[in-house]
Structure formats: C-alpha cells, structure tokens
N, C-alpha and C positions, 0 to 999 in steps of 0.2 A: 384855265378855269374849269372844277368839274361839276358838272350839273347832273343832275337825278333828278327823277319825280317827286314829288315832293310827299312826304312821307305820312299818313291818314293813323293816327294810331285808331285801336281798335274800337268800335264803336261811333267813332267822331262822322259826319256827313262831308264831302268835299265840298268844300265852300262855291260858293254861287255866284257863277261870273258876273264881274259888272259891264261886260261888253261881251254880246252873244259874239259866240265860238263858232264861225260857221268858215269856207272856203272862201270869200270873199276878206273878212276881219283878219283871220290867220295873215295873208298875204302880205301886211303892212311888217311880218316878221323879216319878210325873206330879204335877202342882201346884210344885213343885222351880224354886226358884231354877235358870235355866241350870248355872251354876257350881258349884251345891251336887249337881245332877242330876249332872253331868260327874262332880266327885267322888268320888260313890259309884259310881255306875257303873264306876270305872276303880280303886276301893278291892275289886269284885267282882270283878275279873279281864276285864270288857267293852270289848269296842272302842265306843267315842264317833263317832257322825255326827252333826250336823245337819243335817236333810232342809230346814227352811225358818225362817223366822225373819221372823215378823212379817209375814206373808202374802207372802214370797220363798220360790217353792222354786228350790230348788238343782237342778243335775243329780247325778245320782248314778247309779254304777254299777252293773249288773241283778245281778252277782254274789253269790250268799247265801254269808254270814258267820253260821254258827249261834250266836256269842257278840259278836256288832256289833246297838247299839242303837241307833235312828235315831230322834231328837228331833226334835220338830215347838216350836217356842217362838214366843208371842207376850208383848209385854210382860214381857221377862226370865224367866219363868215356862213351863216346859212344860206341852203342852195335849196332847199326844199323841203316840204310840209306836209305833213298829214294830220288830219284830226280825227281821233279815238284812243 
C-alpha cells in the first residue's frame, strides 16, 4: 500500500481535524497496520506522511503542518510518530 500526504490543490485550506492532533491522540496510530493507521488518521481529519518505511527515510519538508502525521513504518506496521 502506498501512501502520500494527501494532496492541497492550490488555493484550497487543509481540512480541519475532527480530533485534535496533539502527542497523546497521534498514539492510538502506533502498532497500526500502515493502511489501517492511514485510515483513521485521514477518518480524523489529518494529513498522512510517511517519514520512512522499513529503515528508508524519505525526505521531507521542514515545514510544520499542525494536523499532518508523520509515520515511521516497519514491517507493515507503525513504530513511530511525529506530528508536523
């Protein structure tokens, strides 16, 4: 399954979570099938990244997104979270 941010054409506002984005909420991602983490997260109103997958990181942009979740996955499964 390949997942991306989810794409803002120009102009549009990024939609507005319906469950605040903070360290705690994030957490309910971790252990999460990819697919199933992607999911919910994007059922919350959050933007979707993955930072690396399976000991690839990605580049990614320095810019903070206060409702963009940033998945770290190995083995289908997320191992870890950041948010911006």
């Amino acid at each position: 399954v390949t997942t991306e941010t989810v794409p803002i054409r120009g102009g549009d506002v990024p939609p507005r979570p319906s469950q605040p984005l903070d360290e705690n909420t994030a957490q309910q991602l971790l252990g999460l099938p990819e697919a199933e983490a992607t999911k919910v997260a994007m059922e919350n109103g959050w933007v979707v990244r993955i930072a690396a997958r399976d000991g690839e990181f990605f580049m990614l942009t320095e810019d903070y997104s206060e409702n963009r979740v940033n998945l770290s996955v190995k083995n289908g499964k997320v191992i870890a979270i950041t948010i911006g």
